[in-house]
Structures are given as structure tokens and as C-alpha cells.
C-alpha positions in Angstrom: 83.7 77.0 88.0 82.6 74.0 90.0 82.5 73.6 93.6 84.4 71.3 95.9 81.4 69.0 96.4 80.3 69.0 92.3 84.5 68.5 92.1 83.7 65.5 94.5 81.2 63.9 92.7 82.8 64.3 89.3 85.7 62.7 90.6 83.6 59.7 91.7 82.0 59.0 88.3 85.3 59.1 86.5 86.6 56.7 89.0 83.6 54.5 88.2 84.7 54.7 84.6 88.0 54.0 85.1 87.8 51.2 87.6 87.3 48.4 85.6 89.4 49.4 82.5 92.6 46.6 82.4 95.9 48.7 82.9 96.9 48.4 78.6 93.7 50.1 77.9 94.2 53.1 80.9 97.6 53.3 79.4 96.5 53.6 75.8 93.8 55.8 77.0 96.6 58.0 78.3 99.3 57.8 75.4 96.1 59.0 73.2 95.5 62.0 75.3 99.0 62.6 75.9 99.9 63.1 72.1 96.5 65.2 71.3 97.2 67.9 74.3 100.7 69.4 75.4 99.2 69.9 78.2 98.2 66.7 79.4 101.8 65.7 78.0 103.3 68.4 80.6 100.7 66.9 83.2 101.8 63.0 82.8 106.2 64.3 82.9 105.5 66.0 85.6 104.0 64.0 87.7 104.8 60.5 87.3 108.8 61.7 85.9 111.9 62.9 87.9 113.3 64.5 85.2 109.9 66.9 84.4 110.0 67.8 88.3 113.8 68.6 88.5 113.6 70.4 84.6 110.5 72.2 86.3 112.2 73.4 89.2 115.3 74.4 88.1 113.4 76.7 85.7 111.1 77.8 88.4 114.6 78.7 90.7 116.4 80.7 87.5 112.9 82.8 87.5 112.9 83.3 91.2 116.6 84.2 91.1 115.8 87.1 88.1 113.0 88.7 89.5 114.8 88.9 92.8 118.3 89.9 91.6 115.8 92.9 89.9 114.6 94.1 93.4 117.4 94.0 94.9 119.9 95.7 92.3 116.9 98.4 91.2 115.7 99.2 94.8 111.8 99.2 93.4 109.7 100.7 95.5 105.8 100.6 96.3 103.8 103.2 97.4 104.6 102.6 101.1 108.2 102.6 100.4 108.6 98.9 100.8 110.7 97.1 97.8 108.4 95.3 95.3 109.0 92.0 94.2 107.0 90.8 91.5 106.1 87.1 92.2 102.6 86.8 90.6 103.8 84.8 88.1 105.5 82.6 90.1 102.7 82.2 92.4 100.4 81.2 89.3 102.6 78.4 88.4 102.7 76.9 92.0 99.3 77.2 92.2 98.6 75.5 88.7 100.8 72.5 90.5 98.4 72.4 93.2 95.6 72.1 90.9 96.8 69.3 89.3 97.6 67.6 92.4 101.0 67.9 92.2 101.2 69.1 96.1 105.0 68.4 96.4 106.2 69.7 93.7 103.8 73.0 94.5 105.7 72.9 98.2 109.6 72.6 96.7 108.7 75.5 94.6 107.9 77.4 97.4 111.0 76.3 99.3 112.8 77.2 96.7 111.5 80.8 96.5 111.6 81.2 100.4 115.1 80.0 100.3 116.4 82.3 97.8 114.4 85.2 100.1 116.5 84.4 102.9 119.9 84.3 101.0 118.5 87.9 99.9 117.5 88.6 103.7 120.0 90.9 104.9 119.7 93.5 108.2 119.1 96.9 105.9 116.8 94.8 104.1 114.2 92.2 106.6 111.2 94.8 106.6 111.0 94.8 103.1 110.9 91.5 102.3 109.5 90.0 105.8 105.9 90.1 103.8 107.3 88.0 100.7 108.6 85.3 103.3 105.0 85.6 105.4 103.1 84.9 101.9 105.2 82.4 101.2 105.0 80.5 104.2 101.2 81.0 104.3 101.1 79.4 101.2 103.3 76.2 102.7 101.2 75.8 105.4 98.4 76.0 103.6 99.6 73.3 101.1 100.4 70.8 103.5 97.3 71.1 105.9 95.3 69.7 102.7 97.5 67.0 102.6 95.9 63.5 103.2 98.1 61.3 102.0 100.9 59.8 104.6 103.6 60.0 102.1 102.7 64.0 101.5 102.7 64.5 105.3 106.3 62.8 105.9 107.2 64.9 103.0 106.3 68.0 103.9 107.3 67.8 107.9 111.6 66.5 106.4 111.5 69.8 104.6 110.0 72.0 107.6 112.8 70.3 109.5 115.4 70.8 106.7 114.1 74.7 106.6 113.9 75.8 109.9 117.9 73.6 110.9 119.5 74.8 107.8 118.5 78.6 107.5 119.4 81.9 108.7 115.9 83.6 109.4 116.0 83.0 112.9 119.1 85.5 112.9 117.4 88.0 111.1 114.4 88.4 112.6 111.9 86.2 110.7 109.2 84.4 112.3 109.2 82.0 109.3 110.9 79.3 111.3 108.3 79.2 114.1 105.9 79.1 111.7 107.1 76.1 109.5 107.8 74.2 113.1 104.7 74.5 113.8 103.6 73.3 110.8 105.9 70.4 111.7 104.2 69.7 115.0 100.9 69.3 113.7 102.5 66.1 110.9 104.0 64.6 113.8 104.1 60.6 114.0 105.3 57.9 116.3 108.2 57.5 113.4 109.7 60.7 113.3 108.8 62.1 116.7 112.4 61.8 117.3 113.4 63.9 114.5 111.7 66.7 115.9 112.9 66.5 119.0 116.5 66.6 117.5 115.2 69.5 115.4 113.8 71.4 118.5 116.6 71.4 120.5 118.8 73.0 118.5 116.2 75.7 117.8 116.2 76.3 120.9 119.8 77.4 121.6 119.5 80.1 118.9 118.0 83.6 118.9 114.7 83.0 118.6 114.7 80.1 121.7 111.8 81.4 123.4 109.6 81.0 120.6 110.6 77.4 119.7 109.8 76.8 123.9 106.8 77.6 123.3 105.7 75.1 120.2 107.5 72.9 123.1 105.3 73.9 125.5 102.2 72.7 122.9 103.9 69.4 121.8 104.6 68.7 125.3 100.9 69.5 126.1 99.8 67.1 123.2 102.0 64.3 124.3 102.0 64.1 128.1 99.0 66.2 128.8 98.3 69.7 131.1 100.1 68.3 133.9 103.3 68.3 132.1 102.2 71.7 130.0 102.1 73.1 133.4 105.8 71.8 134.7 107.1 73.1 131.4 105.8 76.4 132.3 107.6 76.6 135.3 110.5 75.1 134.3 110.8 78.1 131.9 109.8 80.9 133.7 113.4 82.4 133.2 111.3 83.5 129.9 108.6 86.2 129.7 106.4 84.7 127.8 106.2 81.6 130.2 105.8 83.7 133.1 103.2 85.6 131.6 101.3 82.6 130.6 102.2 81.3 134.6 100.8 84.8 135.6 98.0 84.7 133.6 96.7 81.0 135.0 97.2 82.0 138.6 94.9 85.1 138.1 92.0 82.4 136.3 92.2 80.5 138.9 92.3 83.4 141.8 95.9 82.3 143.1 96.6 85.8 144.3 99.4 85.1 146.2 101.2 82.9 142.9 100.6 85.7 140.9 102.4 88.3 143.3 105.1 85.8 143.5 105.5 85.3 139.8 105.4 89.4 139.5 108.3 89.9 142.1 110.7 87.2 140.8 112.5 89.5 138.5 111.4 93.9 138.1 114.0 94.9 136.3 116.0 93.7 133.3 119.6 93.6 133.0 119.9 96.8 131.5 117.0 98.8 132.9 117.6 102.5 132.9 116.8 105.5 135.4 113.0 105.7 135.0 112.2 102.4 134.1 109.4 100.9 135.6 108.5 97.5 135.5 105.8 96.1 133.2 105.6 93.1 136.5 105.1 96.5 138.7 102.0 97.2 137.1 101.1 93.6 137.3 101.8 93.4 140.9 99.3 96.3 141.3 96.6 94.5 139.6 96.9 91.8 141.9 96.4 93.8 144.8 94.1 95.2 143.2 92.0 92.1 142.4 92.7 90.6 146.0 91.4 94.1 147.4 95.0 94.4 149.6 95.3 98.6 150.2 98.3 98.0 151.8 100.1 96.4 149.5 98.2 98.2 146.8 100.0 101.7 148.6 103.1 100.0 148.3 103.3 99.4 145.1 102.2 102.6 143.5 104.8 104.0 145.7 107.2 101.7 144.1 105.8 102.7 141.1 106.1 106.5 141.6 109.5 106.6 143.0 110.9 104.8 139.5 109.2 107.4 137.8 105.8 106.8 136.4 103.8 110.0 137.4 100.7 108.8 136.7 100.8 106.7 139.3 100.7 109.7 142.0 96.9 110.8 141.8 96.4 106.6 142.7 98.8 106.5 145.4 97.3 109.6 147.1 93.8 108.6 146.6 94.0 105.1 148.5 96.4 107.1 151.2 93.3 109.0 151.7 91.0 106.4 152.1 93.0 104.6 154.5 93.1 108.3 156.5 97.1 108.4 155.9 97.6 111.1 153.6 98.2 113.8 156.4 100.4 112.1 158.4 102.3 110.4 155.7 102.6 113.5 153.6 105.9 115.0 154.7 107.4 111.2 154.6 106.2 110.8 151.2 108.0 114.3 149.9 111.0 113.6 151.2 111.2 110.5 150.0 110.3 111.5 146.9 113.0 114.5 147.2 115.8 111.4 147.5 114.2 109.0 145.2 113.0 110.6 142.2 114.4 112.0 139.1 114.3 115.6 139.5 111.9 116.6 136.9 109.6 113.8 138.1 109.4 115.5 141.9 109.3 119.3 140.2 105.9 118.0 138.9 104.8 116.8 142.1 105.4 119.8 143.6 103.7 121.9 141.2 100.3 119.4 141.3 100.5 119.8 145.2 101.7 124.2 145.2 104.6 123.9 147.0 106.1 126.6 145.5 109.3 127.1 148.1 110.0 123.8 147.2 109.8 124.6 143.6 111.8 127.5 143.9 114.4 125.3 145.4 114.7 123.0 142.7 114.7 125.9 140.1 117.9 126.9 142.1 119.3 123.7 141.4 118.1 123.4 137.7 117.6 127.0 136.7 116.5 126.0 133.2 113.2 124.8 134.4 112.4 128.4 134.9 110.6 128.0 131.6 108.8 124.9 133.4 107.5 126.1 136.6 108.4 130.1 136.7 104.6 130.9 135.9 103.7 128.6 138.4 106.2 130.7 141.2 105.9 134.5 139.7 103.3 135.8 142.3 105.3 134.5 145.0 108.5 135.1 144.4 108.5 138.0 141.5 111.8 139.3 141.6 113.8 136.0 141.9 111.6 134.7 139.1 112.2 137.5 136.8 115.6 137.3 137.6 116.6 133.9 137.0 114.2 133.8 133.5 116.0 137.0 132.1 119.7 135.2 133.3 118.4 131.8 131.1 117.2 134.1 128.3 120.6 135.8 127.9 122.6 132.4 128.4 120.6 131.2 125.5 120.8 134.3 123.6 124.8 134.5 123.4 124.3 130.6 122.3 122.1 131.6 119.2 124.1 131.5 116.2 121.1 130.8 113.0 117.2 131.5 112.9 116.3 128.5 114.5 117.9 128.8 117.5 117.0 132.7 117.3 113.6 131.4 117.3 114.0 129.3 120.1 115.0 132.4 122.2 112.0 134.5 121.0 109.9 131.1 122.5 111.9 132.1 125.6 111.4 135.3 125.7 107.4 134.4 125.1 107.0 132.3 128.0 108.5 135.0 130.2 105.9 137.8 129.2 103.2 134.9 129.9 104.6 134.3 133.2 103.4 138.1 134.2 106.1 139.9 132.8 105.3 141.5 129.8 106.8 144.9 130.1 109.8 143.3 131.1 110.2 141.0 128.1 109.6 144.1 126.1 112.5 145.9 127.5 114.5 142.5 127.0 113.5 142.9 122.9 114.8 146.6 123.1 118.0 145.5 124.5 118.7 142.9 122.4 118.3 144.6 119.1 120.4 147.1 120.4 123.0 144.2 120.9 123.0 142.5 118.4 121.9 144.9 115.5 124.7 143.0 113.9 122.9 139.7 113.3 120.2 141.1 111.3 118.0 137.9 111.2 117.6 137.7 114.9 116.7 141.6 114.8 113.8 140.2 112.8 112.9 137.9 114.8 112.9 140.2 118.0 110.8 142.7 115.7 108.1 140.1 114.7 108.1 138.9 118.1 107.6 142.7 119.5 104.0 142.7 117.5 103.0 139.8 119.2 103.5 140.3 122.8 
């Protein structure tokens, strides 16, 4: 196989040749090679003939439509449990086109394909057929980037346009359309600049808006320069990606202060739920961070802590120390955390710090975290302890109604011997296969149990 450069060359001596041939005897030439090879014949219908393009794409569409209509009606599927659809033979024929220079017709077989993916691009089915519609539009892209012809590029950015405006991928999840308009962007010209535009703003009114802002962002950066970029930036910050890019210049340029205000401008989504911290919370740290503000810094893990990220805790009391605030702040900071917190969050708070009478308390209030923090409580408080794990055991135990949930009271009764109570979780067994010596599967349990403890 030749290389491009030996391709080059070779294509320059036949050019040679044929340069000063008159048209009759080029055109002889041809009917001569024409009518010895099928293949040449194919070659000359195809591309200089209507009819051999439409002929060869309507039988390249009745092959997409079978090998789909296959997938999809037999459910194949790989090894990873994705559907298989077998396109390598479609593939080989678009990529014989785009040997033989035939670059658009290559590209409207692939539309055709990528259109008859989407019409097959249903919710139960996008994951499975997202990679057919990547490699497709890979392909495309590829294709037109080794376009260097002005007719090809005008060609190939009206059917990115007619793509990305006329299908439904967008609504199913695909990045496809982003791709192809960006694809589009790069075959821009002064005479269809406006087209895009068109194209762009409707794209961005759909579901996937914040991705199209963003090739608007770059086009906008292309055409008016950094300046603008950077007004279009703000002018979008509404949209996380924007402010993260916003975000991301302030901290470059060491605009501490912009970047704190970019990460308080909005915490919490819409929706956010009990426990839901922030990913801007973090951000705001890092600021203080880099600007070396302890204050602030203190603030915001607190912030941090008190939405529930517990991680955060072994931070907050580390810079409390080193500002010489942790002993006075202390009691503050637990009840604070007492009135803020989720209640599991300030149970492991307390256990980190052994404030068992606070623990206890809690337990009170939530006695199934006996199982959680009894251990932690048993040498101070022994009788309580025992008391509240065997009243959890036996609320559980008249629950249990098959092995696994007999199981799951034999885990119970487990983490009570470990807890220091290992002769009373024996006399627990005895009583319950007394009890119960009519379920003979938890008996069993109890018995194998009884070996183990």
C-alpha cells in the first residue's frame, strides 16, 4: 500500500499525462476503460450521475434499515450486554466512497445511517446504541475535516445544520448534535454565517441549551475576540458550566474575591435535599484556602459540616485550634451542631469526641442506633445499654418472618455479645428457641449462631 506522499506524487504524474490530452481523447480514454472494468463503470455513474448516487443510496438505506430492524426485533447482545448492530459492511462501502473521492456521497451515507439510529433511539434503548451514533459521527467529522474543496465544505456544514434542526437526539440524550455543530463552526463563511446563527438559536431553547452556549461561547470568541468570550461568560453564568469556566479564570488570574463571589451566587439547586452540600461549598473553601483567609476558611467548613459532610469536621477543628478557638468555641459548636445536623451526622460527632451522655441521649431518641454506638456506651452506662439492645433485639425478632430476616436478628444478637455482653446474648439464644421452637429455621439459625459466640 502506498503512502500519502507516494499517493501525492503519483497523482502528479498522471496529471502530467493527462494535461495535455484534448477533451475527445480523455473522453475516449474513459469510454475504453469504462466498458473493460465494471468497476471503473460503477466509478464514472457514481460520480459524475444523479441517478448512480440516489440508486446507491437508496440501496445503502434498505441495508441500514435490515440490519437495524434485526437488532432491534432480536435484542442481540454482546458480551457486555449492549445490543450489537452489525454495520461493518456498511462501513466498508462508505469508506470505498471515500476512496474514490466520492466525499459527499461517503457523508449522505452516513446521514442516512445516523438518521435511521435516531428514529431507532428510544429511552429503554440510548445506551445501547449511543456508541453506533458516536462512530458514526466520528466518521462525519472526520470526512469533512479532509475536505478542501469550497463546494464540499458548504455541503457538508447545510447537512450539520439540517441534522442537528431536524432531529430528536438532543431529547434523548445524545451528544451527536453538539458534535456535528461543532463541526459546523469550524466550515463557517461570511455567506452562511447567518445560517448558523438561525441554527444556534433554536438549539439553544432545547434540552441540551447549555451545550450549544458553549460552541457559542467559541464562535463568539472566534469572531469578536476574548473580550466578548469573556461578556458571554458572564452573561451566562445562570449555567454551571459558564460559571465554572468564570470560576476557573478568576482563580488563574488570583481574583480571590471574584471567585468567592462566583461560588456564593447560587449553593443550592432547586431541589436540593437534607444533606446536600454544595459542590460551590467546597469551591468556596478552596478559595479561602488559596487566599490563606482562616476566618472565612472556619466558616465555611462549618457551613460545610452543618449540611452534613462529616469529613469536613477533623478540618474545621484543626484550623479552630490553630486560631486557639477550639476550647472556647466548643460547647457553641455542639449545640449548634445538636440543632443543625441530621441526627446520625451529630451521633458520629459525638462518638469521634466521647461524649457518651450525649450519645446516650440520642440513643434515647433513636434507640435503633443502639447497634451503632452501644459498644461505644456499654462501660458507662451497662444496664441501660443492655437494656435498650435486648428491647431492639426482640422488636426485631417478632418482625422476622423468613431466614433472611432471621439472619438479620442473629447479626443483632452478634453485635450485642461484642458490645461486652456475651453471656447475655447467650441467654437471649436460650430464650428464643424456647419461643419460637415453632419456626424451625430460625431455631437453626440461633443454634449455629450459639457455636459462634
Amino acid at each position: 500500500m502506498m503512502d500519502n506522499d507516494s499517493l501525492r506524487i503519483t497523482r502528479g504524474k498522471i496529471r502530467e499525462l493527462l494535461g495535455p490530452l484534448e477533451r475527445s481523447a480523455l473522453i475516449d480514454t474513459l469510454v475504453d476503460l469504462a466498458t473493460t472494468s465494471d468497476e471503473t463503470a460503477n466509478f464514472l455513474e457514481v460520480r459524475f450521475g444523479k441517478r448512480g448516487e440516489r440508486k446507491d443510496l437508496e440501496m445503502l438505506s434498505s441495508r441500514v434499515d435490515a440490519a437495524l430492524d434485526y437488532a432491534v426485533s432480536s435484542k442481540r447482545l454482546d458480551s457486555w450486554g449492549h445490543m450489537h448492530i452489525d454495520t461493518s459492511d456498511i462501513y466498508r462501502e462508505i469508506e470505498e466512497r471515500e476512496k474514490q473521492g466520492l466525499i459527499r456521497l461517503a457523508f449522505s451515507e452516513l446521514e442516512i445511517l445516523l438518521t435511521r439510529l435516531y428514529d431507532y433511539y428510544e429511552y429503554q434503548e440510548e445506551c445501547e446504541l449511543e456508541d453506533e451514533v458516536t462512530y458514526c459521527v466520528e466518521h462525519m467529522v472526520r470526512i469533512a475535516a479532509s475536505a478542501t474543496d469550497h463546494g464540499d465544505k458548504d455541503f457538508f456544514f447545510d447537512r450539520c445544520i439540517a441534522i442537528c434542526t431536524n432531529s430528536k437526539a438532543d431529547d434523548y440524550g445524545s451528544d451527536s448534535g453538539y458534535e456535528l455543530m461543532k463541526l459546523a463552526m469550524d466550515l463557517i463563511t461570511p455567506s452562511n454565517r447567518d445560517r448558523f446563527d438561525s441554527a444556534m438559536v433554536e438549539l439553544e431553547k432545547g434540552w441540551g441549551k447549555e451545550k450549544y452556549k458553549q460552541i457559542r461561547l467559541e464562535f463568539t470568541r472566534r469572531q469578536h475576540g476574548d473580550d466578548a468570550a469573556n461578556a458571554y461568560i458572564y452573561e451566562n453564568l445562570d449555567q454551571n458550566a459558564f460559571r465554572e469556566i468564570a470560576y476557573q479564570n478568576a482563580i488563574s488570574r488570583k481574583d480571590y474575591d471574584e471567585a468567592a463571589r462566583l461560588c456564593i451566587l447560587e449553593q443550592e439547586p432547586k431541589h436540593a435535599y437534607r444533606g446536600y452540600v454544595s459542590p460551590w461549598l467546597y469551591k468556596l473553601l478552596e478559595v479561602y484556602e488559596l487566599s490563606m483567609d482562616t476566618a472565612k476558611q472556619i466558616d465555611t467548613a462549618k457551613s460545610i459540616l452543618m449540611n452534613g459532610d462529616f469529613k469536613t469536621y477533623e478540618k474545621l477543628k484543626g484550623l479552630l485550634i490553630s486560631e486557639d478557638r477550639w476550647e472556647m468555641e466548643y460547647a457553641e459548636l455542639l449545640k449548634e451542631c445538636a440543632e443543625e445536623m441530621h441526627f446520625g451526622t451529630y451521633m458520629q460527632l459525638l462518638s469521634t469526641e466521647g461524649e457518651k451522655a450525649l450519645l446516650l441521649e440520642q440513643i434515647h431518641e433513636h434507640p435503633e442506633m443502639i447497634f451503632s454506638y452501644g459498644n461505644a456506651i456499654a462501660a458507662n452506662y451497662p444496664k441501660e445499654v443492655k437494656d435498650m439492645f435486648i428491647e431492639q433485639i426482640n422488636k426485631e425478632s417478632n418482625r422476622a418472618t423468613d431466614r433472611k430476616s432471621y439472619q438479620s436478628v442473629c447479626r443483632r444478637i452478634t453485635t450485642f455479645a461484642e458490645a461486652g455482653y456475651t453471656e447475655a446474648a447467650k441467654e437471649l439464644i436460650t430464650v428464643y428457641k424456647a419461643s419460637y421452637k415453632n419456626r424451625p429455621v430460625f431455631v437453626d439459625e440461633l443454634s449455629k449462631l450459639w457455636k459462634r459466640i
